[in-house]
C-alpha positions in Angstrom: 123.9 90.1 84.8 121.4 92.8 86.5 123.4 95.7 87.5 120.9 98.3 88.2 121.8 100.3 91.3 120.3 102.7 93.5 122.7 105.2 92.0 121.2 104.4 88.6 117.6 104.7 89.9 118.4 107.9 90.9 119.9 109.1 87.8 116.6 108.2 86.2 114.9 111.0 87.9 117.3 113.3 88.5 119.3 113.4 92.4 117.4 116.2 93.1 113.9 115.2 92.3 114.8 112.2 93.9 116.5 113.6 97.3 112.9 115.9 97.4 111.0 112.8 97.1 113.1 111.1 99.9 112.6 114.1 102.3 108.4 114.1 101.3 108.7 110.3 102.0 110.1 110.8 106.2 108.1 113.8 106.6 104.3 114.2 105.2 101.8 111.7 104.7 102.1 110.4 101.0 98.5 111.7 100.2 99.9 115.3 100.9 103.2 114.9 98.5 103.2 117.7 95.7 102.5 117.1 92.5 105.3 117.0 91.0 107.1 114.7 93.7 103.9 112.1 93.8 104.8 109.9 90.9 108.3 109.6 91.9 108.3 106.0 93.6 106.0 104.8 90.5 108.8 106.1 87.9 110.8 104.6 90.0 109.1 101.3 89.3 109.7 101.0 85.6 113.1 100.5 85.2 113.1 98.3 88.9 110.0 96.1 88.4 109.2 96.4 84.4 112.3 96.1 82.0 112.5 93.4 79.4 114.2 90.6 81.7 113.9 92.5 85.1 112.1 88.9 86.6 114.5 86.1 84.8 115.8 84.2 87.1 118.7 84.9 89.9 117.8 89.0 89.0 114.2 88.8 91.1 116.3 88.9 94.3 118.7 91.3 93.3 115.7 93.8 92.5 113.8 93.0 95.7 117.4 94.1 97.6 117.4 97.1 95.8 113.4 97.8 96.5 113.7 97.6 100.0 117.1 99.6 99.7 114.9 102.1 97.9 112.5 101.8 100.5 114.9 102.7 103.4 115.8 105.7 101.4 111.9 106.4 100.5 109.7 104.8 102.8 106.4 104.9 101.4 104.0 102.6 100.3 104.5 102.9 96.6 107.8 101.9 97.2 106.5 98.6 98.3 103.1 98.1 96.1 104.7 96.4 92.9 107.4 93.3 94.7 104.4 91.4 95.5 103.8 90.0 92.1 107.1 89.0 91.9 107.4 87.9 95.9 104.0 85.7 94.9 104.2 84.4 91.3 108.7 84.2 90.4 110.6 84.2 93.7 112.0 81.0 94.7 111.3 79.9 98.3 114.5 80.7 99.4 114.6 84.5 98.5 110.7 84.5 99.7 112.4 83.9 103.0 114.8 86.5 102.9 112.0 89.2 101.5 110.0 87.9 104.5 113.1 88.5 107.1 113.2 91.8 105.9 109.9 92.5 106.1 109.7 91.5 109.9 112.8 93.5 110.6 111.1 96.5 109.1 108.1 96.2 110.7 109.9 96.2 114.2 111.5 99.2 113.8 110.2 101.7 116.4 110.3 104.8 113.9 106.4 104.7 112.4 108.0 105.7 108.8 109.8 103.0 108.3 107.5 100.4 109.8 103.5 101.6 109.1 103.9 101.5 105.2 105.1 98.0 106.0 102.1 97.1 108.1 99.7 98.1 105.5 101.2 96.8 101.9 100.5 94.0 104.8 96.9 94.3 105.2 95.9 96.0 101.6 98.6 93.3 99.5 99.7 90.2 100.8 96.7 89.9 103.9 93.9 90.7 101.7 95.5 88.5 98.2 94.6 85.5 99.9 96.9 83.7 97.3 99.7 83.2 99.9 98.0 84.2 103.2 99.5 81.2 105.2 103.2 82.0 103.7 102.9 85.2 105.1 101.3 85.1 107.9 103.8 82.4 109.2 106.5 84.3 107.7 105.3 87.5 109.3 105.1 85.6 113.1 108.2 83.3 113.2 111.2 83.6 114.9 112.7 85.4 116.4 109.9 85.8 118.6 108.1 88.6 117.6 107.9 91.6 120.0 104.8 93.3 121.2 105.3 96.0 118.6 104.8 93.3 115.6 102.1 91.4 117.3 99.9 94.5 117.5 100.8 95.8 114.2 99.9 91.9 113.0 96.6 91.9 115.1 95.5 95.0 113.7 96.0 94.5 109.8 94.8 90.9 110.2 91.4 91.4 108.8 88.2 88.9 109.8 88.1 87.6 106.2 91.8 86.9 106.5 91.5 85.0 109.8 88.7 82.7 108.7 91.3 81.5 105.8 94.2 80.9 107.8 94.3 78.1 110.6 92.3 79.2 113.7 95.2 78.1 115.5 97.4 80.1 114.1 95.8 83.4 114.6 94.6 82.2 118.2 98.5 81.1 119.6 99.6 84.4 118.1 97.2 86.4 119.8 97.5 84.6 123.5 101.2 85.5 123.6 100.9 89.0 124.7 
């Protein structure tokens, strides 16, 4: 049974290198985190992504609900850079789906923090890997109907190498709804 919690995530760094970390992640850009506070979310990584077992299966879910937990808490990118090898190569389809449902309710939230580290493990991860473009990108611009907010954000990570892969049909419906 996988019972790592945030609780013991945050043990693992200590609650107060970890609450500093939290406050950098909602209030300067990443690239201006000090030193000390910078390798937080990748610490954070080895006992969530990298521990003998962590990816058997029935635990890959449970640790993608407690990455994006983390990442509510923390909202950076590193926070989001290491599920994609497990969202691509072990999760089942079903909790692919549920990754994806979060991922579209993050990216429509209206507070920048939350959703712009969202938008670009996007474009830098799952846009530019090719490997599961199409998944994605359908994921990414199903229903519910995706508000004006997503569309743009969508639009504007979708790079040209990226379109010419996916269906042209795809991108072009998206892009005439609003």
């Amino acid at each position: 049974m996988d019972d790592l919690s945030l609780e013991d995530l945050i043990a693992y760094v200590g609650a107060e290198k970890f609450e500093a970390a939290c406050r950098c992640a909602w209030t300067v850009a990443r690239s201006d985190w000090p030193e000390d506070l910078s390798m937080v979310p990748h610490d954070l990584a080895d006992p969530l992504w990298f521990p003998r077992g962590a990816v058997e299966d029935g635990r890959v879910e449970k640790r993608l609900v407690l990455a994006l937990t983390l990442y509510r808490r923390m909202p950076c990118y590193a926070n989001l850079m290491y599920p994609i090898s497990f969202v691509e190569g072990v999760a089942c389809p079903q909790v692919r789906k549920r990754f994806w449902s979060a991922y579209r309710e993050l990216l429509e939230q209206p507070d920048d923090r939350l959703a712009g580290p969202v938008a670009y493990t996007l474009h830098v991860d799952y846009f530019e890997g090719y490997s599961i473009l199409g998944e994605v990108w359908s994921e990414m611009t199903r229903l519910p109907e995706p508000t004006e907010r997503r569309r743009r954000s969508l639009r504007a990570k979708l790079d040209e190498p990226a379109r010419r892969r996916l269906d042209p049909m795809d991108c072009r419906s998206f892009g005439d709804r609003g």
